[in-house]
Phi, psi and omega in degrees: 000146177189145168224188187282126172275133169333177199198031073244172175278138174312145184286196165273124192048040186279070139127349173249031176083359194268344154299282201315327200269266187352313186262356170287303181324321193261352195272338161281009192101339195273187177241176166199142188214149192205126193186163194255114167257141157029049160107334176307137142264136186267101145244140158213142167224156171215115195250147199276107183213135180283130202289000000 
């Protein structure tokens, strides 16, 4: 998933909630990751969950 990032960039998990989803994410077993690609903001996250 991904969108154009604000300007300026935000810190980490700075006013948009991804400390909370993050720690939900790892309390399920998953990962979560975040990061500004070529002005994009980028998550991927992944839950051990069976399809």
């Amino acid at each position: 998933m991904s969108n154009p990032a604000p300007t300026p960039v935000p810190g980490p998990g700075g006013r948009l909630g991804l400390i909370g989803l993050a720690e939900r994410i790892r309390m399920a077993g998953g990962t979560i990751a975040h990061d500004v690609r070529d002005g994009r903001f980028v998550l991927e996250a992944s839950l051990p969950w069976e399809a």
